[in-house]
C-alpha positions in Angstrom: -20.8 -22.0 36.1 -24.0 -20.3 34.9 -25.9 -20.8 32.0 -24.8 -17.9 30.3 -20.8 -18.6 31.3 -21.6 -21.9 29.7 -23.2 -20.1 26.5 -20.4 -18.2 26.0 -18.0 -20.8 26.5 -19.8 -23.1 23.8 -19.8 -20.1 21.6 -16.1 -19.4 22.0 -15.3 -23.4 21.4 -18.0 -23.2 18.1 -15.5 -19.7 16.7 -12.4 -21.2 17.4 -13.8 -25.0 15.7 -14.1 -22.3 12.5 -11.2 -20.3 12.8 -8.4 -23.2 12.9 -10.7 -24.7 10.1 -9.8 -21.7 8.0 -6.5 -21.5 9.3 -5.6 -25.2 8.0 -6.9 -24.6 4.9 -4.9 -21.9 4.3 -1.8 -23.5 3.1 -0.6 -21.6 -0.3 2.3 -19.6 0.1 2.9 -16.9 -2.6 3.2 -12.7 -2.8 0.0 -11.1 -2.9 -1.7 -8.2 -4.3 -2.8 -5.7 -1.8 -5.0 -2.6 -2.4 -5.7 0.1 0.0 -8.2 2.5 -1.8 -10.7 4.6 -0.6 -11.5 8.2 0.4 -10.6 7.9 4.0 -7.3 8.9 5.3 -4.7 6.0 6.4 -4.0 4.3 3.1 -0.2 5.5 2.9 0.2 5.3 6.8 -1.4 1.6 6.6 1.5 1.0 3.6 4.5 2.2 5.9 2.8 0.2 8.6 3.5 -3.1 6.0 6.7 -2.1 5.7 7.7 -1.7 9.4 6.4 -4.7 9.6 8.4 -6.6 6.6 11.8 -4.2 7.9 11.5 -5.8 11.5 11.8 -9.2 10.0 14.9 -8.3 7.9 13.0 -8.4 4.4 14.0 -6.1 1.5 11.5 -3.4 0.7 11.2 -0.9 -1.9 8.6 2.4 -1.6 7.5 4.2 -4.5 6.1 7.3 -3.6 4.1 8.8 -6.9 2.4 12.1 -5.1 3.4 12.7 -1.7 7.2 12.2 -2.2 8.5 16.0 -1.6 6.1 16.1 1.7 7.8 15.4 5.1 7.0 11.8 5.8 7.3 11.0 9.7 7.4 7.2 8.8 10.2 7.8 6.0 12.2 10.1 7.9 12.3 7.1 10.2 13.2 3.9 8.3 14.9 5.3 5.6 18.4 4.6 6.7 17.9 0.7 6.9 19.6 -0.5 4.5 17.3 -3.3 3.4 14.6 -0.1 2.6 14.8 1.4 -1.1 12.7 4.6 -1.5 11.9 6.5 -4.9 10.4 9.6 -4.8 8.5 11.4 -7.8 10.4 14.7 -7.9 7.3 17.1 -9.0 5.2 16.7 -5.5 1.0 17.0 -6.2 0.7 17.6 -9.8 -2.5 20.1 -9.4 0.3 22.2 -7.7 2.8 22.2 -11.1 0.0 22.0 -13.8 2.3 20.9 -16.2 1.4 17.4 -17.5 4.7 16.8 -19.4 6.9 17.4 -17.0 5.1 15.3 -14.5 4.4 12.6 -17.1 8.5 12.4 -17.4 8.5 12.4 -14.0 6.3 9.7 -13.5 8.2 7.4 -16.1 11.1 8.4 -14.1 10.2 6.5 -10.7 8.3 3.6 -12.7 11.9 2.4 -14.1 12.7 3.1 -10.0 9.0 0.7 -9.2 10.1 -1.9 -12.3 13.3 -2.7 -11.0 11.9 -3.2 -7.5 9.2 -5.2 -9.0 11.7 -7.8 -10.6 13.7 -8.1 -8.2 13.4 -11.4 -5.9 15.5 -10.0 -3.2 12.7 -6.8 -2.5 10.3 -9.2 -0.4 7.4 -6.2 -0.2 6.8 -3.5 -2.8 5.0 -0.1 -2.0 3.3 1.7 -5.1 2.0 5.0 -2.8 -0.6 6.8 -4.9 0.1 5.1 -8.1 -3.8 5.4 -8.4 -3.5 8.7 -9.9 -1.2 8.2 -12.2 -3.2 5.9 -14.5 -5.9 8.0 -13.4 -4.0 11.4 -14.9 -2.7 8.9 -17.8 0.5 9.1 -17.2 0.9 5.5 -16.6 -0.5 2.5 -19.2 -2.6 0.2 -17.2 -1.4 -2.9 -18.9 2.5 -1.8 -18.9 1.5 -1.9 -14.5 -0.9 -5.1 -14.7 2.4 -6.8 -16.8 5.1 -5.6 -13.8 2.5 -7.0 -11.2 2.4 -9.9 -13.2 5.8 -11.2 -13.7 7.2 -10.2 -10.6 8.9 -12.8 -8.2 6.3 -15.2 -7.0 7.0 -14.3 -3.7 6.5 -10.7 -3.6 4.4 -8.8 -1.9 3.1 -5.5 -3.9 0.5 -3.0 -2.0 -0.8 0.0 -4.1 -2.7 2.8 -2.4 -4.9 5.6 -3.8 -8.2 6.8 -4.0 -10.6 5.2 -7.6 -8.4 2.1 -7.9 -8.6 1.1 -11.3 -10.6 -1.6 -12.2 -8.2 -4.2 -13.5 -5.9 -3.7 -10.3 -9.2 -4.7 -7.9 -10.0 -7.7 -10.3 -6.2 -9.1 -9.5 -5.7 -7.7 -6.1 -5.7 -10.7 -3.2 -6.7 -7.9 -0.5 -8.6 -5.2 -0.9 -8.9 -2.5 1.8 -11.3 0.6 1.5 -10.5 3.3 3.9 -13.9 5.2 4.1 -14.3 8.6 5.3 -16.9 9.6 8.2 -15.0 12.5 9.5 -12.2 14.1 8.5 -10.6 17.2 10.6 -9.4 19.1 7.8 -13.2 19.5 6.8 -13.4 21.2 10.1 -10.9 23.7 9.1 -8.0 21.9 11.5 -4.1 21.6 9.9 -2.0 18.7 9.5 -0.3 18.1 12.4 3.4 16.8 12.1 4.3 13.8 14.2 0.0 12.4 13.3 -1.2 13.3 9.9 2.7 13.0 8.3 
């Protein structure tokens, strides 16, 4: 063995000392708080990745879709017919495209009774809040009426919100927080969505 095969190998032994150090002392078990924010592209894809994830080992999930809902969703199209997946879907679409802030304020309220009942109930194991970002950014949802849902849901649930300018209080409670950061982006270079990769 060389001196640089035996480098490595006292390297590896040093990281993996560390690693089941953290692992041990990771022992509480409880839902967490995830946050996928950021003006990248991937934060809803990343979501539906969860919940493929949760739906492969038979959990209950609920998906909340507050913007993108009336878009083709390759990932929805997909999963939606487990049974143990419970989707809600904000009927107005992007709400730059109906410009009407009542009717999409009613329609947000709509889907957060849909997001509340999710939210308080043990048997959904992972909740999605897609986009929810926006609608406290637009106003159309009360902060503290989402920090109190997030709150006194089962302790075991696992809630992820995506969304671009997460607001403050939802990064000061979130266990995880994920920022998907742009470097490149196709449609900058003038280049459609492309069904089957971007939705």
């Amino acid at each position: 063995m060389t001196d640089r095969d035996n480098r490595h190998r006292q390297a590896m032994q040093r990281l993996k000392t560390h690693v089941d150090q953290r692992i041990a002392s990771a022992s509480e078990q409880r839902g967490q708080l995830l946050v996928f924010t950021g003006n990248g592209k991937g934060k809803t894809t990343a979501a539906w990745g969860t919940v493929t994830r949760a739906l492969g080992y038979g959990f209950g999930v609920g998906v909340v879709q507050f913007i993108k809902g009336k878009w083709e969703c390759g990932e929805r199209q997909r999963l939606v017919e487990d049974p143990r997946l419970d989707v809600a879907i904000m009927s107005t679409g992007f709400t730059w495209e109906t410009q009407n802030r009542e009717a999409d304020t009613q329609a947000c309220q709509e889907v957060w009774q849909a997001a509340q009942r999710m939210l308080a109930d043990s048997n959904v194991y992972l909740v999605v809040l897609d986009e929810i970002t926006y609608m406290l950014k637009f106003g159309y949802l009360a902060i503290e009426d989402v920090m109190h849902a997030l709150a006194e849901r089962p302790a075991e649930q696992t809630v992820i919100v995506t969304g671009r300018n997460a607001h403050r209080q939802l990064l000061d409670a979130a266990d995880t927080i994920s920022e998907m950061q742009e470097v490149r982006h196709a449609f900058n270079a003038g280049l459609e969505a492309r069904r089957g990769i971007d939705y």
